[in-house]
Structures are given as structure tokens and as C-alpha cells.
Phi, psi and omega in degrees: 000323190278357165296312194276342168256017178284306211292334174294319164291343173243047097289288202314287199312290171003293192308304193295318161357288187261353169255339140337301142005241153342310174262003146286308179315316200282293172343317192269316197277353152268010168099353205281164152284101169099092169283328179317305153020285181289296160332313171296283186348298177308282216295340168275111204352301166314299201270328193315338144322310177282339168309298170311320175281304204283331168289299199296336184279322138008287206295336177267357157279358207256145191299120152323167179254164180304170184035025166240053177230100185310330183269338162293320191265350168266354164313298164339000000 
């Protein structure tokens, strides 16, 4: 049993890598602030599920970087 949860945490880490990933590119490419953020969030073993849910549910509420807000700017 104690063999198994070493290999569950660099499965966990595994996972979590590459969709950390995937939501920082996606983070810079809507504009957010401090796409890095996210990227941390993920990668810790424990909590990074939960990062990954509160992001995908989120993202389109989450604070933009300045002047870069498309609905503003297409009003104008």
C-alpha cells in the first residue's frame, strides 16, 4: 500500500502537466490576468483538480488584462 501512493502522486502530477498547460495557453489567449496563475494552481498535486474545475467553470468571468476587452471595444 505505501508503494502506491508515491506512483498516484506522479499519476496525479502526469495528468495535471499537460491540462496546466493547455489552460495557461488558453488563459493568455482570452487576455486573462496573470495567465501564470493557473499554471501553478494545477501543478499542485492535491488542490490542481480543483483549480482545473473553478477555471473551466469560470474563465469567462475571470479578470482580463487591461484594454483588451472585446465587447467594450466593439461598442465604442
Amino acid at each position: 500500500m505505501a508503494d502506491l501512493v508515491p506512483l498516484l502522486l506522479v499519476g496525479a502530477v502526469a495528468i495535471q502537466i499537460p491540462i496546466g498547460i493547455l489552460m495557461y495557453l488558453d488563459a493568455k489567449r482570452l487576455g486573462l490576468k496573470n495567465p501564470e496563475i493557473y499554471w501553478l494552481g494545477v501543478v499542485i498535486p492535491a488542490a490542481g483538480f480543483v483549480v482545473i474545475l473553478y477555471y473551466f467553470t469560470e474563465r469567462r468571468n475571470l479578470p482580463k488584462k487591461e484594454g483588451e476587452n472585446p465587447s467594450k471595444n466593439a461598442s465604442q
